[in-house]
TORVEXFI-684097 format. One record per atom (N, C-alpha, C): x negated, y, z; residue in one letter. Coordinates in steps of 0.2 Angstrom, whole numbers, padded with zeros to 4 digits, always signed. Atoms other than C-alpha are relative to their C-alpha. Layout:
N
XYZA ...
//
This chain:
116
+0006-0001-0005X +0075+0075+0226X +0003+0004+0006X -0001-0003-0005X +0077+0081+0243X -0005+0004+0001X +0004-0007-0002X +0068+0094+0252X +0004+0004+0006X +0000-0004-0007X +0066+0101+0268X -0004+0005+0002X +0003-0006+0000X +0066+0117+0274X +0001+0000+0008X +0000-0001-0009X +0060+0122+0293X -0003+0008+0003X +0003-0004-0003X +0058+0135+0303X +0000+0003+0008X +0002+0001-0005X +0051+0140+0319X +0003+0005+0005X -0005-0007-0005X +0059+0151+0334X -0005-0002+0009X +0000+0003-0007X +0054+0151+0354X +0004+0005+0003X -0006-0003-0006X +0064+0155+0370X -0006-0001+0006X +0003+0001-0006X +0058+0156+0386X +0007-0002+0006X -0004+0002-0003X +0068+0147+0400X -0002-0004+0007X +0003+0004-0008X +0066+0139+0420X +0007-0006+0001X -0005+0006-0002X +0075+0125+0426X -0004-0005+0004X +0005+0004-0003X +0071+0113+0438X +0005-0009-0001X -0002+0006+0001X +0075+0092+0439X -0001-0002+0007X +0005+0003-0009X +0078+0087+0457X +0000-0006+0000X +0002+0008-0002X +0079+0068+0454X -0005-0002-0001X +0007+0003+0000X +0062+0069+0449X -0005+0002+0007X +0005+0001-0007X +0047+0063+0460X -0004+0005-0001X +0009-0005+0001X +0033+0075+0453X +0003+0008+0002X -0001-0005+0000X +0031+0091+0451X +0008+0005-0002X -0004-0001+0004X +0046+0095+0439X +0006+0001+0003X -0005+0002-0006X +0058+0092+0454X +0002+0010+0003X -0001-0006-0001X +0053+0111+0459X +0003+0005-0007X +0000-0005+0007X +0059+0128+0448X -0004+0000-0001X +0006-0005+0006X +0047+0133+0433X +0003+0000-0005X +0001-0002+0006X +0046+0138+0417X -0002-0001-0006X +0004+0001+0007X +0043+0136+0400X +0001+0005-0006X -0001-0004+0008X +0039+0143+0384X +0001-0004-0006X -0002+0007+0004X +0049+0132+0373X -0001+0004-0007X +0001+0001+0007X +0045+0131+0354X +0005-0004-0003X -0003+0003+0004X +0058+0127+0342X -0002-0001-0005X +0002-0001+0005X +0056+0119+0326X +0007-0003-0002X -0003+0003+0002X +0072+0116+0316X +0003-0002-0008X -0002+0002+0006X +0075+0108+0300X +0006+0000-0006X -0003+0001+0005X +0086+0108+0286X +0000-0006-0006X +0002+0003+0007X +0085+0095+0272X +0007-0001-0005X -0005+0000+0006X +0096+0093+0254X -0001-0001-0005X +0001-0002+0006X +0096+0096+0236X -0003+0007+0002X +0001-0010+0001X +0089+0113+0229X +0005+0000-0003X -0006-0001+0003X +0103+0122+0223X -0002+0004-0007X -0002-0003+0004X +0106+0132+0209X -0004+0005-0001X +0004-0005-0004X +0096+0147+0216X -0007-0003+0001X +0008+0003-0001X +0080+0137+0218X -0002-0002+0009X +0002+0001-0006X +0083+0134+0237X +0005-0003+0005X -0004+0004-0005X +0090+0122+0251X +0006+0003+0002X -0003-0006-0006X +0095+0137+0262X -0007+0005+0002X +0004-0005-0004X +0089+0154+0267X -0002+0000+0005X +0002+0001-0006X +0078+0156+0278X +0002+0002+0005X -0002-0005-0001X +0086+0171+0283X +0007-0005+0005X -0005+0002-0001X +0102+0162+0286X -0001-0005+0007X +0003+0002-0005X +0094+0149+0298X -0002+0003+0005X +0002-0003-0005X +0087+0160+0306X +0005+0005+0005X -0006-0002-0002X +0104+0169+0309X +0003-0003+0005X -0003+0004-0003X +0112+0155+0316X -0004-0002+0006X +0002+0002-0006X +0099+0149+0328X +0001+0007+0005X +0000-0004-0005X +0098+0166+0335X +0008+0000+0004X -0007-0001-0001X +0116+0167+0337X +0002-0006+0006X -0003+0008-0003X +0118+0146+0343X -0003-0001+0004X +0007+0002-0011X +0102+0145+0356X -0002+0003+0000X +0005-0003-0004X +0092+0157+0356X +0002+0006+0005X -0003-0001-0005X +0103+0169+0363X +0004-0002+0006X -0004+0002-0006X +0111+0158+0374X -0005-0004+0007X +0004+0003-0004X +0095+0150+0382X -0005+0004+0002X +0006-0004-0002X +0081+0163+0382X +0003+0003+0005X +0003-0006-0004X +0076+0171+0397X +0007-0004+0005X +0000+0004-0005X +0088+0157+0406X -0002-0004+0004X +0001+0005-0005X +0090+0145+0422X +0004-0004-0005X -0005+0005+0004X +0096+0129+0410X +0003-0004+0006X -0006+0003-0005X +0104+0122+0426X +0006+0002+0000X -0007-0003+0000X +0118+0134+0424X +0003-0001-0006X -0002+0001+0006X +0119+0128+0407X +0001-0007+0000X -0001+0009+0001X +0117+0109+0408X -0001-0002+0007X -0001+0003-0007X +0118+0096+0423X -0008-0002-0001X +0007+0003-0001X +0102+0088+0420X -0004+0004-0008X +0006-0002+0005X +0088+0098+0409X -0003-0001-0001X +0006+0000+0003X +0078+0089+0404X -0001+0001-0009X +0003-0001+0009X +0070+0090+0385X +0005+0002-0003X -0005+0005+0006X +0079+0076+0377X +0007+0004-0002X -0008+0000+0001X +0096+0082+0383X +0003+0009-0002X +0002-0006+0000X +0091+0101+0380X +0000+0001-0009X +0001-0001+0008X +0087+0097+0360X +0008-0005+0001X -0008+0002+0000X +0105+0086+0362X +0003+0005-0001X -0005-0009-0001X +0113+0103+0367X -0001+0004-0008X +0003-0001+0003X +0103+0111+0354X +0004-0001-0009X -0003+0006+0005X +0108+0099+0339X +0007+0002-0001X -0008+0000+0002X +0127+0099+0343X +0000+0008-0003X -0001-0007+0003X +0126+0119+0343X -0001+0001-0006X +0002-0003+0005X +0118+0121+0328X +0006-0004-0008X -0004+0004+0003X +0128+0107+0319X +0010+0003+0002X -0007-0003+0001X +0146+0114+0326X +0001+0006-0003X +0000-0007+0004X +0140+0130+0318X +0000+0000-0009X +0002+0002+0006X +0139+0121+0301X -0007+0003-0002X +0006-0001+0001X +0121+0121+0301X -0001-0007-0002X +0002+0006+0002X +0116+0106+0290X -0008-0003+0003X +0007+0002-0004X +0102+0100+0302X +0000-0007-0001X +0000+0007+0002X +0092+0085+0298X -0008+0000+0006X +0005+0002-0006X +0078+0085+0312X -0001+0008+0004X +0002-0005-0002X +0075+0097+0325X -0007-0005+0007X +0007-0001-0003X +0058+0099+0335X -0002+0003+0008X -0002-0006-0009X +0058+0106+0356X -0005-0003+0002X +0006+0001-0005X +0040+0109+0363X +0004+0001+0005X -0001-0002-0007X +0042+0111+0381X -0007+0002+0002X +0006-0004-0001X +0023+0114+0383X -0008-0003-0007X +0004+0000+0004X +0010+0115+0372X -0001-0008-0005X +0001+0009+0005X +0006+0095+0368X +0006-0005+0003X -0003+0005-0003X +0023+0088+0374X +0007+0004-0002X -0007-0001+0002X +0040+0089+0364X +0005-0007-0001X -0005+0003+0005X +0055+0081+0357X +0000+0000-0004X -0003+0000+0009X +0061+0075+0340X +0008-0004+0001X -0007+0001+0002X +0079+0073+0337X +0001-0001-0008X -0002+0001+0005X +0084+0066+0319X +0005-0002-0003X -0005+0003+0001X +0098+0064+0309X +0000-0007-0002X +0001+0006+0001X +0102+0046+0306X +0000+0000-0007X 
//
């Protein structure tokens, strides 16, 4: 049996996109919603991974490193897609066994990133 366990975190961050035509070209803001996944066996103990421990890790891989940033200083092009990219590797170089992660950017409009 597998089993996935997820849990949710937000950041706040501005960035702008100038090759875009619309609006998005200018600086703003968002209050990004993470959702990020785990999936496995249960172990021994009755559980995939602590919650606790997930939660350690994001704080440490993104969310201190993206809250209350300009993601231009951090990425060349920020959009979403390439945002939960970023995302993903961090959490994954940190040996986080991530099997899907989830990045609103606003209320009805995210990303899903999945492992293959």
């Amino acid at each position: 049996m597998r089993t996935s366990v997820t849990r949710a975190f937000s950041f706040e961050a501005a960035h702008q996109l100038p090759w875009h035509q619309g609006k998005c070209q200018r600086l703003h803001g968002h209050s990004y919603r993470l959702e990020v996944t785990v999936a496995g066996p249960i172990g021994p103990n009755g559980i995939v991974v602590d919650f606790s421990d997930v939660r350690r890790v994001v704080q440490r891989e993104v969310i201190d490193r993206f809250d209350h940033r300009y993601l231009n200083d951090l990425l060349d092009n920020p959009t979403a897609e390439l945002v939960a990219a970023e995302i993903w590797k961090s959490l994954e170089a940190a040996e986080l066994a991530v099997s899907h992660i989830r990045l609103w950017e606003t209320a009805d409009s995210w990303v899903e990133l999945q492992a293959d």
